[in-house]
C-alpha positions in Angstrom: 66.1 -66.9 44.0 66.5 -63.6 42.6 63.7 -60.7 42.7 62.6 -60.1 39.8 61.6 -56.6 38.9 59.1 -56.3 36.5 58.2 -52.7 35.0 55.0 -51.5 34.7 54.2 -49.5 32.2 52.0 -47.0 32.8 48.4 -46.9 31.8 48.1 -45.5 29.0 45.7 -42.8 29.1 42.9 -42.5 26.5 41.9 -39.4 24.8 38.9 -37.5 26.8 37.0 -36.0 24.9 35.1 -32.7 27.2 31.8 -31.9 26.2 31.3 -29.2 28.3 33.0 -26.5 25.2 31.1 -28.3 22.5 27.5 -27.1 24.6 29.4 -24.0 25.1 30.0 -23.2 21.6 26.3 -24.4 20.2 24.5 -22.1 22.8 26.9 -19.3 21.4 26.2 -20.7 17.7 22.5 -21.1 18.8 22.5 -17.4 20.5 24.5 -15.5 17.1 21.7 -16.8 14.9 18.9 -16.2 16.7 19.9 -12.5 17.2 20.8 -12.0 13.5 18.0 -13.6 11.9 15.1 -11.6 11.0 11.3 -12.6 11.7 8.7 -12.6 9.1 5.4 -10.7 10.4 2.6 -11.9 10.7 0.3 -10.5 8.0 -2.4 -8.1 8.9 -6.1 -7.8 8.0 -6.3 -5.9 5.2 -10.0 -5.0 6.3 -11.5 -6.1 3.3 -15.2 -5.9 2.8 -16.4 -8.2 0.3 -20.1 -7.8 -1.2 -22.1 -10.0 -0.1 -26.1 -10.8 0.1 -27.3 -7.9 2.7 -31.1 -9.0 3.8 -31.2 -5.4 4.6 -30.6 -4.2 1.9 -33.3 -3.5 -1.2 -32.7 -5.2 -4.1 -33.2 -1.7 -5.7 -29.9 -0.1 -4.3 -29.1 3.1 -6.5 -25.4 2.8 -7.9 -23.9 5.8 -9.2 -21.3 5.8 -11.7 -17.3 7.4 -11.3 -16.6 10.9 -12.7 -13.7 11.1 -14.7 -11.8 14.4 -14.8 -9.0 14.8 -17.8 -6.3 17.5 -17.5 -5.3 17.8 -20.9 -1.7 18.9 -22.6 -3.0 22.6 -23.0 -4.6 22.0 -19.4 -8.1 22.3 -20.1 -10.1 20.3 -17.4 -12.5 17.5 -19.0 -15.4 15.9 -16.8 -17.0 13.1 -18.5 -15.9 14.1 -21.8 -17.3 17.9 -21.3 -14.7 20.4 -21.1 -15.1 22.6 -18.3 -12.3 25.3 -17.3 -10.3 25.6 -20.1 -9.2 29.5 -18.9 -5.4 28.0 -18.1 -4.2 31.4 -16.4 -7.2 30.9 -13.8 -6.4 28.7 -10.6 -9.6 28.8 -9.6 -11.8 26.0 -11.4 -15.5 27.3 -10.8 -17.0 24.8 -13.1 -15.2 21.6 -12.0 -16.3 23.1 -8.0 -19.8 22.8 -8.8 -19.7 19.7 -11.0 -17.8 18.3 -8.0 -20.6 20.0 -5.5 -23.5 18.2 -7.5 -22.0 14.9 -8.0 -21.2 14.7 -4.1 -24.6 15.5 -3.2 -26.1 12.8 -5.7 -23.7 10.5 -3.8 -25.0 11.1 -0.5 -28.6 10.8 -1.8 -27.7 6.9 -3.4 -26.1 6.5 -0.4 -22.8 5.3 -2.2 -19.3 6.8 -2.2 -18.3 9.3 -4.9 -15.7 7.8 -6.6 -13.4 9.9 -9.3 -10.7 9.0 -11.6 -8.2 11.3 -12.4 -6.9 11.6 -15.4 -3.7 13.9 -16.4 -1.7 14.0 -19.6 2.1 13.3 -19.6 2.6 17.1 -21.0 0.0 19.0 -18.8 1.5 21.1 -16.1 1.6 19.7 -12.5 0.0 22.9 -11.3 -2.9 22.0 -12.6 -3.6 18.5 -11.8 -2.7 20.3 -8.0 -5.1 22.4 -8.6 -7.8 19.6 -10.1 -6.9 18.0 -6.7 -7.6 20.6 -4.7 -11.0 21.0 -6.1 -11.3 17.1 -5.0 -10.5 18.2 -1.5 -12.5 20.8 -1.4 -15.6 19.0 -2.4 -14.4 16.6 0.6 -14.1 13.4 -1.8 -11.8 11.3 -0.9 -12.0 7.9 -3.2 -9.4 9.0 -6.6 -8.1 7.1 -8.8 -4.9 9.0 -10.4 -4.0 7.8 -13.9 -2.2 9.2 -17.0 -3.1 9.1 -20.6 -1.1 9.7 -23.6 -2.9 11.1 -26.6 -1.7 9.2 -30.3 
């Protein structure tokens, strides 16, 4: 009998597929968008205070109303529709100062806040609004409303 020799063919080997560089690359993936993303804050308390019904409080509570002060084009200085300084050489504003003086002090007595709107034309000087300003500061009131007006 003769040997017979049979060959045998070697396994053949399957594909392998290695995971370990797939988890490699989506940490990496995972790491590059964590670090490039931005995060939203958180949103602060604004501190609002809303009215509400104070027992404390008498129902006879003294509101004042807000001053307006209008620096107009020739940069006269109007308060509630009275025209004040009007002297546009002067820097000094004498009358607005004690306008400002008295209606602070009526404040305090209401026990309120003085609140002012300021007005300036588009063609008044800047100067002067600075110095309308600095008559607000002197006064030591700090709620103003700035605004501009155009005359038709």
């Amino acid at each position: 009998m003769g040997r017979k020799h049979t060959l045998k063919a070697e396994p053949d080997d399957e594909p392998e597929l290695s995971i370990a560089p797939l988890i490699d690359v989506s940490f990496l993936l995972l790491i590059y968008f964590l670090v490039t993303s931005t995060l939203q804050k958180r949103e602060a308390d604004l501190g609002l205070q809303l009215p509400t019904q104070n027992p404390d409080s008498s129902a006879t509570d003294v509101q004042i109303d807000q001053m307006t002060i209008e620096v107009d084009a020739e940069g006269a200085v109007i308060v509630n529709s009275e025209v004040l300084d009007s002297n546009v050489d002067s820097r000094d504003l004498p009358l607005l100062t004690g306008k400002l003086d008295e209606y602070k002090r009526i404040a305090e007595l209401s026990q309120s806040k003085p609140l002012v709107v300021v007005a300036a034309d588009d063609l008044s000087k800047g100067q002067r609004l600075v110095d309308v300003l600095n008559a607000l500061a002197d006064a030591d009131i700090t709620h103003v409303t700035l605004t501009g007006f155009k005359e038709d």
